[in-house]
Backbone as CSV, one residue per row, in Angstrom:
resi,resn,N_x,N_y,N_z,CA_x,CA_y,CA_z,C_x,C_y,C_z
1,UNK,37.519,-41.896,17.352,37.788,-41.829,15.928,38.917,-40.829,15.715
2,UNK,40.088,-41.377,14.522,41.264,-40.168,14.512,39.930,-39.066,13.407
3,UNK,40.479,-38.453,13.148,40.149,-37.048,12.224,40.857,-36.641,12.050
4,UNK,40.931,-36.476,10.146,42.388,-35.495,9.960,41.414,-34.881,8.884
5,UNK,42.226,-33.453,8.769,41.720,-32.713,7.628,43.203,-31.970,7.294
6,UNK,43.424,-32.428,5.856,45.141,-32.141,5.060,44.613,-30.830,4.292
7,UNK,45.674,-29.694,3.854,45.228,-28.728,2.850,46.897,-29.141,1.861
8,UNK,46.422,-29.634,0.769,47.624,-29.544,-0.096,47.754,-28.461,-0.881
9,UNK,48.789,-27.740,-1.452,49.261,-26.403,-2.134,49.553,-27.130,-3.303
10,UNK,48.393,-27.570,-4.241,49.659,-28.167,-5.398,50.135,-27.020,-6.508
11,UNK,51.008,-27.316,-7.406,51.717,-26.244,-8.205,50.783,-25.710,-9.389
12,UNK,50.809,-24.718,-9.530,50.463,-24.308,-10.385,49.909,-24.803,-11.619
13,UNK,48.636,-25.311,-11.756,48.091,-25.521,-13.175,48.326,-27.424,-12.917
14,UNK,48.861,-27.955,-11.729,49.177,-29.376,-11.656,47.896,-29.911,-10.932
15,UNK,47.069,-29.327,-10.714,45.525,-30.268,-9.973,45.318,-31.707,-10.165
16,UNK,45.100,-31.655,-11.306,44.843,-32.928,-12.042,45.441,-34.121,-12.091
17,UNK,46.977,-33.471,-12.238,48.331,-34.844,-12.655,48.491,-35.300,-10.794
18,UNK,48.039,-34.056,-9.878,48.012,-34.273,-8.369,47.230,-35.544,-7.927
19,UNK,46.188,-35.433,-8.403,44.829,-36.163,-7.817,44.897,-37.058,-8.725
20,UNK,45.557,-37.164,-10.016,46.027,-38.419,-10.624,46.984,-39.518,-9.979
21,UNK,47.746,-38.636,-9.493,49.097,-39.626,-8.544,48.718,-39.972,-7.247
22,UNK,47.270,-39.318,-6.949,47.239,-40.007,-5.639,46.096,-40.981,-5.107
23,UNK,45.470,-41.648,-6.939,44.929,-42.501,-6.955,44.907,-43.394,-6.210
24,UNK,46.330,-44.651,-6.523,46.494,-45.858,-6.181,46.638,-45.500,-4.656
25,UNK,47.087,-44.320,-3.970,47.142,-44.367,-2.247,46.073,-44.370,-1.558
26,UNK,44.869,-43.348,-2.310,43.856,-43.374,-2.395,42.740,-44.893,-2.055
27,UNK,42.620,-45.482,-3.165,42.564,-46.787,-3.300,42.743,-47.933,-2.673
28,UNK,43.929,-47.595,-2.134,44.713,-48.328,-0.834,44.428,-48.693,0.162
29,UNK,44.162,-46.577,0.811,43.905,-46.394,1.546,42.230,-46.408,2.120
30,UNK,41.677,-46.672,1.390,39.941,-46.767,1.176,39.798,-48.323,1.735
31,UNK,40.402,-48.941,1.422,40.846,-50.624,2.122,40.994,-51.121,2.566
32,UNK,41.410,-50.098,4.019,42.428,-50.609,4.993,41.674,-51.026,6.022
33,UNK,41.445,-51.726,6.304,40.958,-52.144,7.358,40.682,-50.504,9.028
34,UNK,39.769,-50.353,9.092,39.402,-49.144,10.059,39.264,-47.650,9.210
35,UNK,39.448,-47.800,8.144,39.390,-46.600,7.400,37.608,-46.531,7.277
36,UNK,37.195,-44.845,8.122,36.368,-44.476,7.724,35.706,-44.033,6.591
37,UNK,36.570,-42.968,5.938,36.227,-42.361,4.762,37.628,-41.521,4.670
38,UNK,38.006,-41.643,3.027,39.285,-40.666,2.942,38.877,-40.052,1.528
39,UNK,38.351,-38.962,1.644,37.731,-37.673,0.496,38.349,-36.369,0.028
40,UNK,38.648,-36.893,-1.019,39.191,-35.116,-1.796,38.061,-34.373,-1.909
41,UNK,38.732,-32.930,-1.804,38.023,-31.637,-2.511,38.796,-30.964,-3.053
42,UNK,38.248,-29.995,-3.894,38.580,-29.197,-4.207,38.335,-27.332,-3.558
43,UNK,39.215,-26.829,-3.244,38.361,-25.478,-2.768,38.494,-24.516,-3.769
44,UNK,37.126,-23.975,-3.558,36.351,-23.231,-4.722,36.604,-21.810,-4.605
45,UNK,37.962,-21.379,-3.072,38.130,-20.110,-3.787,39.933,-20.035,-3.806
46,UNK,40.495,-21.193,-4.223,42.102,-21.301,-4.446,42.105,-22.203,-5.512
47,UNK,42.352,-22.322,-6.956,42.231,-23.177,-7.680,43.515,-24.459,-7.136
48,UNK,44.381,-24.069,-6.370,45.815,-24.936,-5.852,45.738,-25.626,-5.035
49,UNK,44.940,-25.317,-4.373,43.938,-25.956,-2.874,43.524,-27.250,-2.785
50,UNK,43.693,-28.337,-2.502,43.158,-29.342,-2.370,43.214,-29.960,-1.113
51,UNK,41.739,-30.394,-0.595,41.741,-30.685,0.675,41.605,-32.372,1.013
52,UNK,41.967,-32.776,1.953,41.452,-34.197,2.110,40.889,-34.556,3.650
53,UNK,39.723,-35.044,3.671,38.911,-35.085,5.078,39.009,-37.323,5.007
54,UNK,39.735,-37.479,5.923,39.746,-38.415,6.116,39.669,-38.936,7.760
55,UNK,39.173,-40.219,7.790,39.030,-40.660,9.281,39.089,-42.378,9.500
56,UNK,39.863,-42.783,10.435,40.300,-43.610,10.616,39.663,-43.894,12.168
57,UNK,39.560,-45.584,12.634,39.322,-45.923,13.795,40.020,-45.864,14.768
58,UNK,39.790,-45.030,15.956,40.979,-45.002,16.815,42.240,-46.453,16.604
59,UNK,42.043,-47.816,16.720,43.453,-48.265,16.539,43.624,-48.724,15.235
60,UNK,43.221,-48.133,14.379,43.813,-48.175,12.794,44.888,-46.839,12.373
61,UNK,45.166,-45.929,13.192,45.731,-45.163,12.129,47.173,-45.458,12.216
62,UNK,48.380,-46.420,13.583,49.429,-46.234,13.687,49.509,-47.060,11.910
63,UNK,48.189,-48.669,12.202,48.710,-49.485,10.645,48.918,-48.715,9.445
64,UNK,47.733,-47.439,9.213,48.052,-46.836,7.874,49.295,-45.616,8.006
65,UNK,50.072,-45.007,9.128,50.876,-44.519,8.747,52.176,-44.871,8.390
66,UNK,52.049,-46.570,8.909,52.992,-47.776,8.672,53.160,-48.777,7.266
67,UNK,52.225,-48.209,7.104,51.680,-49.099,5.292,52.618,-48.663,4.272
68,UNK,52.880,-49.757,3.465,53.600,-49.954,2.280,53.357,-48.786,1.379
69,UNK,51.646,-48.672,1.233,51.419,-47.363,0.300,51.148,-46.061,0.914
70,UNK,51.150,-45.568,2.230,51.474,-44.546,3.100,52.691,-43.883,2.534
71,UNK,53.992,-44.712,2.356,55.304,-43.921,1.986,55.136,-43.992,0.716
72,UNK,54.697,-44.809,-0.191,54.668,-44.961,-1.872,54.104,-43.690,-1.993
73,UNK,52.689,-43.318,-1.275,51.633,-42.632,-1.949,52.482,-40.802,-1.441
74,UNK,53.012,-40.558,-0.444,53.489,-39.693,-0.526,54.918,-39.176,-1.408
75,UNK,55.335,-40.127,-1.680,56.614,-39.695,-2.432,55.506,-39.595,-3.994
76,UNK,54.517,-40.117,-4.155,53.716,-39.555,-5.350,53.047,-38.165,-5.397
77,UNK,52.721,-37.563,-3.793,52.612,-36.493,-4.301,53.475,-35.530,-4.427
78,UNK,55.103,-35.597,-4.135,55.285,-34.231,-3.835,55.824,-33.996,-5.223
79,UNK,55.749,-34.553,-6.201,56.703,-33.740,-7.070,54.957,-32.281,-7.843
80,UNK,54.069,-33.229,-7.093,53.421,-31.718,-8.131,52.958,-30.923,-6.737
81,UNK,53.782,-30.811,-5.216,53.398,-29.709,-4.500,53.844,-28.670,-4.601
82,UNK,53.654,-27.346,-4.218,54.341,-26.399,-3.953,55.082,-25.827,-2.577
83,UNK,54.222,-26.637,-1.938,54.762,-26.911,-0.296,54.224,-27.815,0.567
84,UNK,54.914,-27.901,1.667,54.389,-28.480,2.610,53.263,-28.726,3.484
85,UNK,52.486,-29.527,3.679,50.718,-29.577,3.307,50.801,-29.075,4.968
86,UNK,49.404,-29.021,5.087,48.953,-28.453,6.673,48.217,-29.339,6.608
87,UNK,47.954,-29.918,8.141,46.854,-31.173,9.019,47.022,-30.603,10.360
88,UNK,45.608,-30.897,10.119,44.964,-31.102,11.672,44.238,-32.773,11.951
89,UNK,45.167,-33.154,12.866,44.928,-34.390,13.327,44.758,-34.432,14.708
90,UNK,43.478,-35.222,15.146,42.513,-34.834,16.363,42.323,-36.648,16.429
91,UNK,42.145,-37.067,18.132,40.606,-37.900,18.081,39.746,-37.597,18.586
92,UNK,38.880,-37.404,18.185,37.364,-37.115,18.691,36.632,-38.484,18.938
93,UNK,35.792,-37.952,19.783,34.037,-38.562,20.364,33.647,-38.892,18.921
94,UNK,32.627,-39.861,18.769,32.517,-40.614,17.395,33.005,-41.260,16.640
95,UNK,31.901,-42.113,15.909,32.540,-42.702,14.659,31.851,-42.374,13.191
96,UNK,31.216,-41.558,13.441,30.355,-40.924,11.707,30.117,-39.797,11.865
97,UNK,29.681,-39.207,10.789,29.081,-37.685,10.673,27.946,-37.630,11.734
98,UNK,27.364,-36.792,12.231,26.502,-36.721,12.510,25.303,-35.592,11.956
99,UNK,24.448,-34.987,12.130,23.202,-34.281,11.765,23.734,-32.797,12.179
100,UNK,23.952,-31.328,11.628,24.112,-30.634,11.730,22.743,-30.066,12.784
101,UNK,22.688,-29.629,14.248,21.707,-29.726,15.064,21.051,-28.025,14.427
102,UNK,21.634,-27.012,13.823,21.319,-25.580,13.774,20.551,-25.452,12.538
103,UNK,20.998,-26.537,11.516,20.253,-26.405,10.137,19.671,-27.808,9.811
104,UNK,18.526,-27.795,10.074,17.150,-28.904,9.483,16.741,-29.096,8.431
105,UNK,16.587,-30.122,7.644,16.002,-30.165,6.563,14.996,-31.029,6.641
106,UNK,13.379,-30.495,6.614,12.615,-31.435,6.959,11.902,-32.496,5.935
């Protein structure tokens, strides 16, 4: 499974109009054939912060970095960044979450 986890810097007071524009890539990208899960957050101690945990099937990710709305959806976000996002892109062992083994909930 690929694994990526993005941190976007958006601008100042722009959260909203951010995660507005990156609907339809969003959307898109939720579609694509091998797409695991692609999830915003928000982090709760940078109001600018926005994270995205997404995961793709090992041979799905060359199609989505090749996709029509791959380049659409990024030229949508940058006008509300403040910089250049950080990723960590991995493949790992698996294809789902698994059970946190240290904390149980019985």
């Amino acid at each position: 499974m690929i694994f990526i986890v993005v941190k976007y810097q958006v601008k100042d007071g722009k959260r909203e109009e951010f995660l507005e524009a990156t609907r339809e890539f969003t959307e898109a990208t939720r579609a694509e054939p091998g797409n695991k899960w692609f999830e915003w957050s928000l982090s709760v101690e940078d109001k600018n912060e926005v994270v995205l945990v997404e995961a793709f099937n090992d041979d799905a990710g060359e199609a989505h970095v090749n996709s029509d709305h791959f380049a659409k959806g990024l030229e949508a976000m940058k006008p509300w960044l403040a910089e250049t996002p950080k990723i960590i892109s991995r493949t790992i062992d698996g294809d789902d979450w698994g059970e946190m083994g240290e904390l149980q909930i019985d």
